[in-house]
Backbone as numpy.savetxt, mean C-alpha at the origin, in Angstrom:
# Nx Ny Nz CAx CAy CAz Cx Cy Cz
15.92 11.96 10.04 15.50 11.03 11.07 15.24 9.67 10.42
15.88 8.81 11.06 15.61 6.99 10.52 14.58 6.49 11.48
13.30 5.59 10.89 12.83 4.68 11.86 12.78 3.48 11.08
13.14 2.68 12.28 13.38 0.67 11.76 11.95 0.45 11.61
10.74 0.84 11.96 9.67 0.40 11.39 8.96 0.56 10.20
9.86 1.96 9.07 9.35 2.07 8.21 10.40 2.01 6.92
9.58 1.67 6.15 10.53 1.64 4.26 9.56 2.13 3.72
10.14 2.68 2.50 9.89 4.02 1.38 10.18 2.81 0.41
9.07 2.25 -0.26 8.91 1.69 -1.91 8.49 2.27 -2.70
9.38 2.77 -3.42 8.92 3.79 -4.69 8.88 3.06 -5.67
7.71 2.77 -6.15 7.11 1.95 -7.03 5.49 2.64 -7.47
5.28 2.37 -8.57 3.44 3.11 -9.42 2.81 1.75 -8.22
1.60 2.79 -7.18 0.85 1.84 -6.63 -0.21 1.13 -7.54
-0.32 1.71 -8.36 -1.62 1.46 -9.67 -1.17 -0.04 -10.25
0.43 0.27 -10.40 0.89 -1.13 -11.40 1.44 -2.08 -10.63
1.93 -2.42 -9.07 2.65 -3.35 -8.56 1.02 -3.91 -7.97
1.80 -5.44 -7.49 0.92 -6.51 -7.05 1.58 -6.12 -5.38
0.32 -5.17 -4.96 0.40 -5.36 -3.16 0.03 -6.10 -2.77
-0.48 -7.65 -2.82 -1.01 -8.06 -2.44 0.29 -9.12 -2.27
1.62 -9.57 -3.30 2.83 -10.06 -3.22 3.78 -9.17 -2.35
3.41 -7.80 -2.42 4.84 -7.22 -1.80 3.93 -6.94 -0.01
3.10 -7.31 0.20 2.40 -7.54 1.50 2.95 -8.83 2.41
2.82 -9.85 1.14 3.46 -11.06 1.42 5.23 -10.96 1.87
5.24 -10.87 0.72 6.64 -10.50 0.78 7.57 -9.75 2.26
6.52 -8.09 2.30 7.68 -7.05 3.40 6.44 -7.49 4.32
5.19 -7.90 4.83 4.89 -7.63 6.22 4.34 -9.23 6.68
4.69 -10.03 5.77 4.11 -11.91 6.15 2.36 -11.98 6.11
2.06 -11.11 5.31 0.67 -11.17 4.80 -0.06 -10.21 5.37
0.46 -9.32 6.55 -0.04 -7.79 6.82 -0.57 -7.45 8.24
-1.22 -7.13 9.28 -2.41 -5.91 7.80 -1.43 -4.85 7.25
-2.11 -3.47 6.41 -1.50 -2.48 5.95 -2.34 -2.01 6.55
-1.63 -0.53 6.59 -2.09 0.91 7.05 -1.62 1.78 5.56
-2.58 2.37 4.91 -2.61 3.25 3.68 -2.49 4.62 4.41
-1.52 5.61 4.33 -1.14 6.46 4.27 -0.76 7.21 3.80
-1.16 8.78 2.97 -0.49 9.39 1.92 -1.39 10.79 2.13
-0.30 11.50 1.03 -1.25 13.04 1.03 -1.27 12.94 -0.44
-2.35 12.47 -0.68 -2.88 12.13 -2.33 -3.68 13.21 -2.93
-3.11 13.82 -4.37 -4.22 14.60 -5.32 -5.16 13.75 -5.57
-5.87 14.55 -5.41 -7.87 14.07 -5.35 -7.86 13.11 -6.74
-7.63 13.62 -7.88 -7.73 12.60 -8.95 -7.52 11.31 -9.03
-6.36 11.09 -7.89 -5.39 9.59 -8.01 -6.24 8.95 -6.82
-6.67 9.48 -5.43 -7.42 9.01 -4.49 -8.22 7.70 -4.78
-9.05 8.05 -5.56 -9.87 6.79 -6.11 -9.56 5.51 -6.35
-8.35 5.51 -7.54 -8.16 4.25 -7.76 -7.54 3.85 -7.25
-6.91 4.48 -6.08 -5.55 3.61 -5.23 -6.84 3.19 -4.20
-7.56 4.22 -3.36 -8.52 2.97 -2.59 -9.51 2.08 -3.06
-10.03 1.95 -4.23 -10.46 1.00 -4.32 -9.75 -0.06 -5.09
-8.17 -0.06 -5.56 -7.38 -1.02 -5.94 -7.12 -1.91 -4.25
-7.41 -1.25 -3.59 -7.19 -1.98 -1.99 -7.93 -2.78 -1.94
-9.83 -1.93 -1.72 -10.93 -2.67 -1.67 -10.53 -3.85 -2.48
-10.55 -3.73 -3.52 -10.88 -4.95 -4.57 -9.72 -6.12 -4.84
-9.08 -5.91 -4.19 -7.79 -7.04 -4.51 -8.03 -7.22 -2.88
-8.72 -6.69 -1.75 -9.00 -7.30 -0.57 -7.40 -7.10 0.27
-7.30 -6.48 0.29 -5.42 -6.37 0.96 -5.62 -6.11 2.68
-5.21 -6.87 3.56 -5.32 -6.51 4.83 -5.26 -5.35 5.24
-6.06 -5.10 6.22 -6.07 -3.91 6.89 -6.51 -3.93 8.13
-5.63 -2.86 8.99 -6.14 -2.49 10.77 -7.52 -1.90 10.57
């Protein structure tokens, strides 16, 4: 199944600048964070959000 509202960037969320590719794919945002994350990694991907301040609904 294809939907025109979504893209798959496979990229380390830890190491890219979301805060450019926000700019970049949504004209500054908001984002919606979505994933089925192992508990270990959970952490630093939400608070790499918090702290670089990245739009959100």
């Amino acid at each position: 199944m294809i939907f025109d509202n979504v893209e798959v960037i496979n990229k380390d969320i830890l190491k890219v600048d979301v805060q450019e590719l926000v700019e970049e794919k949504l004209n500054g945002g908001p984002v919606k964070l979505v994933a089925n994350l192992p508990y270990y990694i959970t952490t630093p991907i939400v608070m790499k959000f918090l702290e670089e301040d990245i739009p959100s609904n």
